[in-house]
N, C-alpha and C positions, 0 to 999 in steps of 0.2 A: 435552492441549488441551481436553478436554471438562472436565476440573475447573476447570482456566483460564476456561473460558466461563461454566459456572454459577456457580462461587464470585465471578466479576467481576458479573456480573446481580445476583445476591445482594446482592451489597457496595453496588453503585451503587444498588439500590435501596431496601434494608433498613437501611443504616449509612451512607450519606451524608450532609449535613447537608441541613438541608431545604431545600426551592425557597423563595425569596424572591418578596413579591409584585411587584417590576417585573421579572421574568425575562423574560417574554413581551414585554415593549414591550424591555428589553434585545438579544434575540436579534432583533427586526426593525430594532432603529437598527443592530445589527453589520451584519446580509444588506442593508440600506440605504444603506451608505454614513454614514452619520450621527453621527462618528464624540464628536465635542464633545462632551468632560466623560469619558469611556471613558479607562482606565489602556489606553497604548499597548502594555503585555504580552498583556491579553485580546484586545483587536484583533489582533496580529498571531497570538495562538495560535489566534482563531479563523479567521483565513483560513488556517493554515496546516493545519488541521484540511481545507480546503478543495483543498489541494496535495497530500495523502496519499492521496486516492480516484486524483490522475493516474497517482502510482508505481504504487502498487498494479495500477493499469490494465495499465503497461506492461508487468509483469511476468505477472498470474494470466489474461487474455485468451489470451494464448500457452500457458501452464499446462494452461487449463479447455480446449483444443486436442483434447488427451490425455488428457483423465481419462472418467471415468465422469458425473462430475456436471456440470454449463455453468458457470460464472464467474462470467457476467454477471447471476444474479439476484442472487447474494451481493454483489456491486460497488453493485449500485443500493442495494441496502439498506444499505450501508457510508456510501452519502451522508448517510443522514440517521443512521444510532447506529455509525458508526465501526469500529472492533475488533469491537464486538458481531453485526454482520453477517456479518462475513469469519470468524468464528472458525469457522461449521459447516460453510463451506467449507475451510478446513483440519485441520479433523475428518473430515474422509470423502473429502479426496483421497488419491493415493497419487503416494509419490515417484515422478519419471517425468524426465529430461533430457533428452525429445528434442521433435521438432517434425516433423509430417509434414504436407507438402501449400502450395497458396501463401497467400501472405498476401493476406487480403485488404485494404482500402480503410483501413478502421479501424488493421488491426493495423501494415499500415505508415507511417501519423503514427503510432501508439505508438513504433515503432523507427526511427524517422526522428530525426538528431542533433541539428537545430533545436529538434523538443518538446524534447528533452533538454535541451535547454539552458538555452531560456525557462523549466522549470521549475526550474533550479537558479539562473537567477538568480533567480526568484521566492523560490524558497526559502533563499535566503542574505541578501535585501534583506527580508526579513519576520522571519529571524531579528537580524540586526542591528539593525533599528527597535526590535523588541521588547529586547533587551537594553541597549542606549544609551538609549531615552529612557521604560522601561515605570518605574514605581514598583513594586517589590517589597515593602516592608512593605504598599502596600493590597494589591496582589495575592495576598500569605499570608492577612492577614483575609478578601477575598472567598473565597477557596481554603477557610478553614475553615467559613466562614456559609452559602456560595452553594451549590445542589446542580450547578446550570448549570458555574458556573467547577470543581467538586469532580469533575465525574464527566469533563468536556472536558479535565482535566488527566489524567485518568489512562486513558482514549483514548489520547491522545498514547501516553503509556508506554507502553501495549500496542501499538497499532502500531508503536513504534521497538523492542520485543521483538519482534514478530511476524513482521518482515522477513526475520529470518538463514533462517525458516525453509525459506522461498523462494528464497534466494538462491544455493541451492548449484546448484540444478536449472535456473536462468537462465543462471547462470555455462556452465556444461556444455553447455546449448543454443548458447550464442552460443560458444562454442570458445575459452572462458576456460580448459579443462583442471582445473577444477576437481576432477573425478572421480578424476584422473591425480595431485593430490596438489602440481602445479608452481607453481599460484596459492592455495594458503591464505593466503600471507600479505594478498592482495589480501580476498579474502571477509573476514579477521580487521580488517582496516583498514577496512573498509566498515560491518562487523557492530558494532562498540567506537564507531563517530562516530556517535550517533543523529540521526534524519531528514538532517542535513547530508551524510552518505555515504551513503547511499539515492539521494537526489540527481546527487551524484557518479558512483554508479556508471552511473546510465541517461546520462552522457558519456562514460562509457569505454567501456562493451560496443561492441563493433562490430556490424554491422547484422546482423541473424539472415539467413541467405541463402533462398528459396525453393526447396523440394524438392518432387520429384514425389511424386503421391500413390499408396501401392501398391498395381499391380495385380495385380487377382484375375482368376483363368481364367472362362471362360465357362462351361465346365461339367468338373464335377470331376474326369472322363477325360479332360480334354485335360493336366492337370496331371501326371498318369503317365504320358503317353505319351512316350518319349524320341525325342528327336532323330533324324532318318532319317542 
């Protein structure tokens, strides 16, 4: 993970083609709405760049629960450079498949069926757009010229690598059995359909249940004291 993270820094910024002078008026007609005269690929790969922070949500919120490290400074920074944020969050956590304690306000719209939903059609109506009506020959020339379109493409690909790695310990939380060895083929079907199964899966999981939080003795002789 950690050469993953440097060697991509490096790359995006050392070997990628250079920024172009309308990148900045670009990137405010995309966040704008504004959309006339834009290849409908870059539009949709950029909102969809925009649909990856939700998954991401509803899976490392629950995650960063149990870990040592918080979640959410890594998420806020994934809004603005993608993969590049999340990655030293998944450098310095540790596997973990469980969830203790209640959900709160937030994390139940994350695991609520409705988000789930609305983001999967978001995410199949942004992929369809972009492939029926995107132009791909400009879209390779911007790909090779533009550092914007250059390094936003391979985002993507790093988050649609980055998923499976999360995904065994979700599974396992939500009582998919993952651990147990009875759903890989589910994980493998999820992990092989990039961002479109990511999608998918936040409608299948079923709803994480609320667990009590564990308690601790009041003081550490009453913990030895057996039962009368």
């Amino acid at each position: 993970m950690t050469i993953l993270w440097v060697g991509s820094l490096i790359y995006a910024f050392g070997f990628a083609p250079p920024n172009q002078p309308d990148t900045f008026e670009l990137i405010v007609r995309l966040s704008t709405g504004q959309f006339e005269g834009i290849n409908p690929l870059i539009i949709a790969l950029f909102n969809i760049m925009g649909v990856w922070p939700l998954i991401y949500s509803s899976l490392l919120l629950f995650d960063g629960r149990m870990q040592k490290v918080w979640a959410w400074p890594f998420l806020t920074a994934s809004l603005g450079v993608g993969a590049f944020g999340l990655l030293p969050y998944l450098i310095l956590r540790e596997p973990n498949p469980s969830f203790t304690g209640q959900k709160s306000i937030a994390l139940k719209l994350l695991d609520s069926r409705w988000l789930a939903g609305a983001i999967a059609i978001a995410a199949f109506a942004l992929v369809i757009y972009g492939v029926t009506q995107g132009n791909w020959s400009d879209f390779v020339a911007q790909w090779q010229t533009n550092r914007f379109i250059h390094v936003m493409s391979l985002d993507f690909c790093l988050l649609c690598l980055l998923f499976p790695t999360l995904l065994g310990d979700d599974m396992a939380r939500h009582g998919l059995g993952y651990s147990q060895g009875n759903t890989r083929w589910l994980f493998w079907a999820i992990s092989l359909i990039p961002f479109l199964g990511s999608a998918v899966y936040l409608v299948l999981r079923p709803p994480l249940p609320d667990s009590p939080a564990p308690q601790t003795p009041a003081h550490p002789s009453l913990a030895a004291t057996p039962p009368d």
